[in-house]
C-alpha angles and dihedrals in degrees: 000000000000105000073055102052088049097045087060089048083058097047095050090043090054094040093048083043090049094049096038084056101037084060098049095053097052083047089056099043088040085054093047095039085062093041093062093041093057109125135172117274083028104141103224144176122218128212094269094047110264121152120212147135123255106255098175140353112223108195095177091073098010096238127136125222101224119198107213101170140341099291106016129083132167136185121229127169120255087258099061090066113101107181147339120268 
């Protein structure tokens, strides 16, 4: 009964392991894939919640312009962008 009882522990531990890491993986793909598709005059939202339009892409450092008013501009990295829109 007992070989049983610890062949189930493995198969839940794996099974927890393989979608943990599943999900983690697509995260990652679905984050690069909006890193690369970032264009000027895209509207955009950063990590901290900050709302702005894309000025300028600088790929040298991979950085973004973002316009948030007016008069007022700031430059994140492509990684502190958490979504479009």
């Amino acid at each position: 009964m007992g070989a049983y009882v610890q062949y189930i522990y493995f198969f839940f531990f794996f099974l927890m392991f393989t979608i943990i890491f599943y999900s983690f993986n697509k995260r990652k793909k679905e984050q690069m894939k909006l890193m690369d598709g970032l264009k000027t005059g895209d509207k955009v939202v950063t990590i901290g919640g900050i709302k702005g339009t894309i000025v300028k892409v600088n790929e040298e450092d991979n950085s973004l312009d973002i316009k948030i008013d007016n008069n007022a501009k700031m430059t994140v990295i492509k990684s502190a962008i958490a979504r479009k829109g």
